[in-house]
VOLO-106361 format. One line per field, with one value per residue: x, y, z of N, C-alpha, C in turn; chain. Coordinates in steps of 0.2 Angstrom, whole numbers. Each point is the difference from the previous one (the first is absolute). Example, Ala and Ser with C-alpha at 12.3 -4.5 7.8 and 13.67 -1.06 7.14 Angstrom:
2
n_px	c(66, -2)
n_py	c(-28, 5)
n_pz	c(39, -4)
ca_px	c(-4, 4)
ca_py	c(6, 6)
ca_pz	c(0, 1)
c_px	c(4, -4)
c_py	c(6, 5)
c_pz	c(0, 3)
chaine	c(A, A)
***
This chain:
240
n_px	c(261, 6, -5, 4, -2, 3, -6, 4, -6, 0, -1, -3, -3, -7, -2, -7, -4, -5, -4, -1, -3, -1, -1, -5, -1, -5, -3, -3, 5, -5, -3, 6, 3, -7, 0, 4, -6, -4, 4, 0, -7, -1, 3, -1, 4, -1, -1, -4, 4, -5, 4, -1, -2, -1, -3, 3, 3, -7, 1, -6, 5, -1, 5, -7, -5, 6, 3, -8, 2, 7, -4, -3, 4, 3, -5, 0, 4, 1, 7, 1, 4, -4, 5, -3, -2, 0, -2, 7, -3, -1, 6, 2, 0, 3, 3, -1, 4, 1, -1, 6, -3, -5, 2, -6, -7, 0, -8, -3, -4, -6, -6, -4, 1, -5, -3, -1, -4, -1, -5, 3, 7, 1, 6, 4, 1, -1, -2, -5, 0, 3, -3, 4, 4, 0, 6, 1, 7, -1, 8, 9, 4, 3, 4, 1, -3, -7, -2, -5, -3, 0, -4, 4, 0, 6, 1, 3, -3, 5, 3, 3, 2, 7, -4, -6, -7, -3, -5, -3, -8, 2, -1, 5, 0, 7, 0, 5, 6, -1, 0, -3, -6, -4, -5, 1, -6, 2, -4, 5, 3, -1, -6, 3, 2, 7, 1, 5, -1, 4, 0, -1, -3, -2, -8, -1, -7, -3, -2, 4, -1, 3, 2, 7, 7, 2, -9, 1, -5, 5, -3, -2, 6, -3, -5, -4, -6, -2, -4, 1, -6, 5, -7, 7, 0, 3, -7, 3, -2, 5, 1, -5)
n_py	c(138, -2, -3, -3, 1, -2, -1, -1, -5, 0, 1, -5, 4, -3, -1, 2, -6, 3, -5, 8, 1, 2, 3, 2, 3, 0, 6, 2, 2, 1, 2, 3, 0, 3, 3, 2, 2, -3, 4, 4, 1, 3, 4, -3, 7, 3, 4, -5, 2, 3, 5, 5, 3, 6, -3, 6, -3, -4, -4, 5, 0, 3, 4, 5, 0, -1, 6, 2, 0, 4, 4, 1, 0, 2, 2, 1, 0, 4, -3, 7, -1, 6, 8, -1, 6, 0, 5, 3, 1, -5, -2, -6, 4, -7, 3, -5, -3, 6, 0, -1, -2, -2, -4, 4, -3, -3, 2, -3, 3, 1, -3, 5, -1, 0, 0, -4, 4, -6, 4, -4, 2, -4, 2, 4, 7, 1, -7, 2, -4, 6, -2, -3, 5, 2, 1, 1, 2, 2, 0, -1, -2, 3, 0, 1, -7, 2, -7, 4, -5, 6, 2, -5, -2, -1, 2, -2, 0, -5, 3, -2, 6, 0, 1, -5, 1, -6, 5, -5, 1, -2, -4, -1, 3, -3, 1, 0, 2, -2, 4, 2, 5, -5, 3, -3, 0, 8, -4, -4, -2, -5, -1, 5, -2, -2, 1, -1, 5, 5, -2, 9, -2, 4, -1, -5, 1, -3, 1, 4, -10, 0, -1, 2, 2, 4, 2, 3, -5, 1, -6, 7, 4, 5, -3, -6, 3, -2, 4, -3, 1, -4, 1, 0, -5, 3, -3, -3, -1, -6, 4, -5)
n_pz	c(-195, -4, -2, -2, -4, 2, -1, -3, 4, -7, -2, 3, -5, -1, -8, 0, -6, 2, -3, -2, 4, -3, 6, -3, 7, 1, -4, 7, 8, 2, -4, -2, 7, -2, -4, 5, 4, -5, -3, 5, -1, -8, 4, 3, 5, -5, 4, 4, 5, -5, -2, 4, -7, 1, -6, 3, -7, -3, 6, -2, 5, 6, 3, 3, -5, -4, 6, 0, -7, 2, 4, -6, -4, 5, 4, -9, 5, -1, 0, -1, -3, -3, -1, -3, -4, 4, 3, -1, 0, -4, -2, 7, 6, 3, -6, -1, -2, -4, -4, -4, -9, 4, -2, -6, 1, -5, 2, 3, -3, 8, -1, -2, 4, -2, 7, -4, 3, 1, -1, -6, 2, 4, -3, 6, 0, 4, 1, -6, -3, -3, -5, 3, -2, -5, 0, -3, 1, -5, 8, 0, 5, -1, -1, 3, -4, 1, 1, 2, 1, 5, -7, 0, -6, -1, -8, -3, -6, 5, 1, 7, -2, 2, 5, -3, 0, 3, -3, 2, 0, -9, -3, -2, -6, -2, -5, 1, -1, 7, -2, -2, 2, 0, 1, 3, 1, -4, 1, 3, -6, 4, -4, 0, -6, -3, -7, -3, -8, 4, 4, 1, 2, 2, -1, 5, -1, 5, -1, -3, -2, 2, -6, 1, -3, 6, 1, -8, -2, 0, -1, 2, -2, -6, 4, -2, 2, 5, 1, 7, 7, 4, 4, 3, -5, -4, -1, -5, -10, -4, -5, 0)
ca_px	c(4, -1, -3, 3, -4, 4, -3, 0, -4, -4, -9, -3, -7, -1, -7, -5, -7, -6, -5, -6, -8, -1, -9, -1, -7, -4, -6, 0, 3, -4, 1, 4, -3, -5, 4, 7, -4, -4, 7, 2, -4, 1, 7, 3, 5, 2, 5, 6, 7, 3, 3, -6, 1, -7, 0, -4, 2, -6, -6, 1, -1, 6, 5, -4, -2, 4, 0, -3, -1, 4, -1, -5, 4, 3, -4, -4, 5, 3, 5, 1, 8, 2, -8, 2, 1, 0, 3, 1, -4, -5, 5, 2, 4, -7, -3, 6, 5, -1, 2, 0, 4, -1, -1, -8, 0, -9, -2, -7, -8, -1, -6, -4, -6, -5, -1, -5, -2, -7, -7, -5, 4, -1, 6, -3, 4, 7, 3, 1, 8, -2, 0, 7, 0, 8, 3, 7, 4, 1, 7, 2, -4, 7, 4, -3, -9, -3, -8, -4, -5, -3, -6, 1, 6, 6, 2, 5, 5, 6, 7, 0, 7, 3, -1, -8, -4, -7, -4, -8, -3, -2, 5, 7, 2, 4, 0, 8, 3, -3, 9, -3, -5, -3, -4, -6, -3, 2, -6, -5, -2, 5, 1, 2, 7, 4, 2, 5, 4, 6, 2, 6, -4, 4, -3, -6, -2, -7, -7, 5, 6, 5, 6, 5, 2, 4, -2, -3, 6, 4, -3, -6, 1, 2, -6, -6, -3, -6, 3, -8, 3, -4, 3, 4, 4, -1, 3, 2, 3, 0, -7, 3)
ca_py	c(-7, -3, -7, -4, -4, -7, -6, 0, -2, 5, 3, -3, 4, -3, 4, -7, 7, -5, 1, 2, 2, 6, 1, 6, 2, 5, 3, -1, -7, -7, -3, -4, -2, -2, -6, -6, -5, -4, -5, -4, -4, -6, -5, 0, -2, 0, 4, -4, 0, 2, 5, 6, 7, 3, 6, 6, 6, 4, 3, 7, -1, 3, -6, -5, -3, -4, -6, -2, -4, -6, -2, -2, -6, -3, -2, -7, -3, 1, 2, 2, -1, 5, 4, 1, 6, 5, 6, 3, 3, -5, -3, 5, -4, -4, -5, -3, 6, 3, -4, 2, -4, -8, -3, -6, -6, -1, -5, -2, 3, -7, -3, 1, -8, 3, -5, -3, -4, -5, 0, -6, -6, 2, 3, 6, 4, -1, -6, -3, 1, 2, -6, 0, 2, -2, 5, -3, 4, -2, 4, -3, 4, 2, 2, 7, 1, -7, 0, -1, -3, -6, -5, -6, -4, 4, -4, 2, -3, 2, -2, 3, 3, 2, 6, 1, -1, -1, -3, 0, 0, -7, -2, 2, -5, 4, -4, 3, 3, 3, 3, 3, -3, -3, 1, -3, -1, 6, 3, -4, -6, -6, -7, 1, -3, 2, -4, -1, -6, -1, 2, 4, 6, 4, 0, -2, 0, -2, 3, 3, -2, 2, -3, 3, -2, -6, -4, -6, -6, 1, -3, 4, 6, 0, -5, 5, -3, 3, 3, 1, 2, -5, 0, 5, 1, 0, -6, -1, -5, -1, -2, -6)
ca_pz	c(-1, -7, -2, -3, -3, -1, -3, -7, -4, -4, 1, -7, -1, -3, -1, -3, -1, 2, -4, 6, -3, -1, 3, -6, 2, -3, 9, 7, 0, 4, -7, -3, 6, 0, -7, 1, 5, -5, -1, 7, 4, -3, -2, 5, 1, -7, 1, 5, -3, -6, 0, -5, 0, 0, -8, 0, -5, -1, 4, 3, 7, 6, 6, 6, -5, -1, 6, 2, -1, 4, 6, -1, -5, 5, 4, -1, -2, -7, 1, -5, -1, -5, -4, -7, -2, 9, 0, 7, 3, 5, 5, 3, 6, -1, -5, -3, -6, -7, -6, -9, -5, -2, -7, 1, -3, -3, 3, -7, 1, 1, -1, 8, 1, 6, 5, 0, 6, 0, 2, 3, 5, 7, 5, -2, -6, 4, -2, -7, -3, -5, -3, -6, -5, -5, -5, -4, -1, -6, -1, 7, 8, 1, 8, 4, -1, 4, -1, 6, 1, 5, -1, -3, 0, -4, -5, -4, -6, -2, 4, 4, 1, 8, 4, 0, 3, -2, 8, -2, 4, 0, -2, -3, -6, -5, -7, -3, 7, 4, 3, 5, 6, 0, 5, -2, 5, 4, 1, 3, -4, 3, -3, -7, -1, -5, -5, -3, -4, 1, 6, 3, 6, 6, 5, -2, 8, -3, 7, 7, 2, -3, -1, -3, -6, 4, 2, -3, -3, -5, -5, -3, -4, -6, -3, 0, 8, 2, 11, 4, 5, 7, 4, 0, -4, -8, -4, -5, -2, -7, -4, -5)
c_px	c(-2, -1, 3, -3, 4, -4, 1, -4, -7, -8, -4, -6, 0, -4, -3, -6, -7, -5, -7, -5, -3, -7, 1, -7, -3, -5, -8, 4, -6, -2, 3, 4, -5, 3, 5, -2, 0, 6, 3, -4, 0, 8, 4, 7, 4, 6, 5, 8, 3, 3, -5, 4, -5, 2, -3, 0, -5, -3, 2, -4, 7, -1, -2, -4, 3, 3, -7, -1, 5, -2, -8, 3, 2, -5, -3, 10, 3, 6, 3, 9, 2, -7, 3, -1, -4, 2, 4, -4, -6, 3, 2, 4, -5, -4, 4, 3, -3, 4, -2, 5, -3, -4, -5, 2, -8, -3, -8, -3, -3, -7, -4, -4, -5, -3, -7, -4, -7, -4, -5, 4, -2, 4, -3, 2, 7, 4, 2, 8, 0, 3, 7, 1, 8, 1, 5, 4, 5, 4, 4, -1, 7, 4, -6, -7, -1, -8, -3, -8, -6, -6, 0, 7, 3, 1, 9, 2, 6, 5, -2, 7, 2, 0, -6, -3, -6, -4, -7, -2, -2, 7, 5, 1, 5, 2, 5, 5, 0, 7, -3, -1, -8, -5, -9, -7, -1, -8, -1, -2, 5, 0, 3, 8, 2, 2, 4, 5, 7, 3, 7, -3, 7, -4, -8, -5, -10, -3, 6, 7, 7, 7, 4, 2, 7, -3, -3, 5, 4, -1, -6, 1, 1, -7, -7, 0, -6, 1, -7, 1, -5, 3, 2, 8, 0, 5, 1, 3, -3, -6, 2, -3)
c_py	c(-3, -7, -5, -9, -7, -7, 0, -4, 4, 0, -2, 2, -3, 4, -5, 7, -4, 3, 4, 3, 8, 3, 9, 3, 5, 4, -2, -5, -3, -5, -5, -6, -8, -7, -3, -4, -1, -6, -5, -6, -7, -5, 2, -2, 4, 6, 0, 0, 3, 5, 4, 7, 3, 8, 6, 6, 4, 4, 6, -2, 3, -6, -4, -5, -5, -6, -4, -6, -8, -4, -6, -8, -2, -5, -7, -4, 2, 6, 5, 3, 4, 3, 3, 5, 5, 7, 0, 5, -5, -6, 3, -8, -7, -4, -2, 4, -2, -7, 1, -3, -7, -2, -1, -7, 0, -4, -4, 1, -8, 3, 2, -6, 1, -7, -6, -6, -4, 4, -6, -5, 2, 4, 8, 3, 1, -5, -1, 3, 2, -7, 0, 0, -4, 7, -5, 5, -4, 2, -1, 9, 4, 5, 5, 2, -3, 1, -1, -2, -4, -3, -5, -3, 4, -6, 4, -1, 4, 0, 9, 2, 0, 8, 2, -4, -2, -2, -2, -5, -8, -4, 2, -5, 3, -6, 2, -2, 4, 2, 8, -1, -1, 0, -4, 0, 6, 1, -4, -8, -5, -3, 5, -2, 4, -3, 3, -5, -1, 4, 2, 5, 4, -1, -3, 0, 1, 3, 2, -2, 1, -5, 2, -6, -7, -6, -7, -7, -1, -3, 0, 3, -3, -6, 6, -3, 4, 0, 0, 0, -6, 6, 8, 0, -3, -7, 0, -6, 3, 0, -5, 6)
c_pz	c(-6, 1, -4, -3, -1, -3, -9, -3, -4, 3, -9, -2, -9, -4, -2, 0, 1, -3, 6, -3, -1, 0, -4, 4, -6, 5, -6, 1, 4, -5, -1, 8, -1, -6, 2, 5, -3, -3, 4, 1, -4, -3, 9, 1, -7, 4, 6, -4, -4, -1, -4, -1, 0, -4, 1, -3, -1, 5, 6, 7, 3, 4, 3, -3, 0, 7, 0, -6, -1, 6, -2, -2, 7, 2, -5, -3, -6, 1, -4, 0, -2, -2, -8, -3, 6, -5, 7, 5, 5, 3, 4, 7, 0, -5, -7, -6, -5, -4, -7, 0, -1, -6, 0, -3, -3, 4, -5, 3, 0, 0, 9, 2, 6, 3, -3, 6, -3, 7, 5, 4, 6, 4, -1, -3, 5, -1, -7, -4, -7, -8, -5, -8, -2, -6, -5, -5, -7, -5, 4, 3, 0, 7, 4, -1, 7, -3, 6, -2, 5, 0, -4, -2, -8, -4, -1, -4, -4, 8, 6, 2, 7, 0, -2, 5, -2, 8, -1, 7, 0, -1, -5, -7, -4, -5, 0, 10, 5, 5, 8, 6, -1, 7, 0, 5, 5, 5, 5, -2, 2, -7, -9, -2, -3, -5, -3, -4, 1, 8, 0, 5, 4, 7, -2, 7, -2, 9, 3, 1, -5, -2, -5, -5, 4, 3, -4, 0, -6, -6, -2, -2, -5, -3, 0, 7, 3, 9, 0, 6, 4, 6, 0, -4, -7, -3, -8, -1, -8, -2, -8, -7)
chaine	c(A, A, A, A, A, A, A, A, A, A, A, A, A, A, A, A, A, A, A, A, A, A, A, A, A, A, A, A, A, A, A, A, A, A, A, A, A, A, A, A, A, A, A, A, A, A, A, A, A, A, A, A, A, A, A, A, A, A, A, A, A, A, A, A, A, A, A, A, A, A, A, A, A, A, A, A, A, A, A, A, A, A, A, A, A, A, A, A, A, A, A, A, A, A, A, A, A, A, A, A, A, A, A, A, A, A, A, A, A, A, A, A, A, A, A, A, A, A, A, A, A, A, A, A, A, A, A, A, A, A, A, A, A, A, A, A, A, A, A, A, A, A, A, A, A, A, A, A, A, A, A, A, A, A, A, A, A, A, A, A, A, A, A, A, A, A, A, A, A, A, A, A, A, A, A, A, A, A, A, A, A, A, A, A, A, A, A, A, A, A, A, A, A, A, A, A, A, A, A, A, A, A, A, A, A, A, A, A, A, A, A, A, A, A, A, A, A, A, A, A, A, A, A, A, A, A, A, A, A, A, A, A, A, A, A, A, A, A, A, A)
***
């Protein structure tokens, strides 16, 4: 029996591209495992949501290897969308497709910052919090970069592109236009803000909370201004 399709309304397929994160294992993978706890722990949440590929052009591992370490990423949330230079041979039914052609982007090489704990405080070592640091980045920040930070606060001198990223543990400052997304307080920090000499964010959000670009007040765009957080949601105003 032939089917005949009578609805002529089209079928709407749209294309959009999304800025993702590119995980590059190395071996041992405990190791390497071992290091992205470490990541995780200090920037909390940093892979929530986000679109991951996982790079395994270099790395000499078969099939199983490889489920086992999809299955690792799974377990600490970490979504993976695609696998990126795979031999045929180690893909297989069950885990996500092969992908090629995506465009690098430069990232900056950021500053190791190791935990400085007070001795003489009374909290324990489990309690104490390692002591905040600052970087300043002295270049605008361009498409498809991002700066990751979680032990302190982020300078920028100069302008933050659409379709970048800045993330830091402390506060957020850009001396130019902040057209991107802007992440402040990744750690954990209610009381960190954001500054900016010129407001175009796409996305701005401090200990988690989150506010798009629909959500600002329209006669904030375009000023400098400063976000903070009461509560559970992101306040703003002019800076004189």
């Amino acid at each position: 029996m032939t089917k005949v399709l009578t609805d002529a309304r089209s079928i709407r397929i749209k294309g959009r591209s999304f800025l993702a994160v590119m995980l590059s294992p190395d071996l041992p993978l405990d190791d390497w495992l071992a290091r992205l706890d470490d990541l995780a722990a200090r920037s909390a949440g940093f892979f929530l949501g986000r679109p991951i590929v996982l790079d395994v052009t270099d790395l000499q591992i078969d099939r199983s290897q490889l489920k086992d370490l999809i299955a690792e990423l799974t377990q600490r949330n970490v979504s993976v969308m695609g696998i990126e230079g795979g031999r045929p041979s180690i893909l297989g039914p069950g885990m996500p497709p092969a992908l090629k052609g995506g465009r690098p982007v430069s990232d900056f090489e950021l500053p190791k910052a190791e935990p400085i704990i007070d001795l003489q405080t009374k909290q324990s070592a489990s309690e104490a919090r390692p002591a905040l640091q600052s970087i300043v980045i002295r270049q605008p920040v361009r498409s498809g970069q991002s700066v990751i930070f979680p032990e302190g606060d982020v300078t920028i001198v100069g302008s933050v592109a659409s379709g970048s990223e800045i993330i830091a543990g402390g506060s957020v400052h850009v001396y130019g236009t902040l057209r991107g997304r802007a992440m402040a307080g990744s750690v954990g920090n209610a009381s960190a803000r954001i500054f900016c000499r010129k407001l175009e964010a796409e996305l701005v959000a401090i200990d988690g909370v989150y506010k798009t670009a629909e959500d600002m007040a329209s006669n904030l765009r375009g000023q400098p201004v400063q976000l903070w957080l009461e509560g559970d949601t992101i306040m703003a105003e002019k800076l004189i």
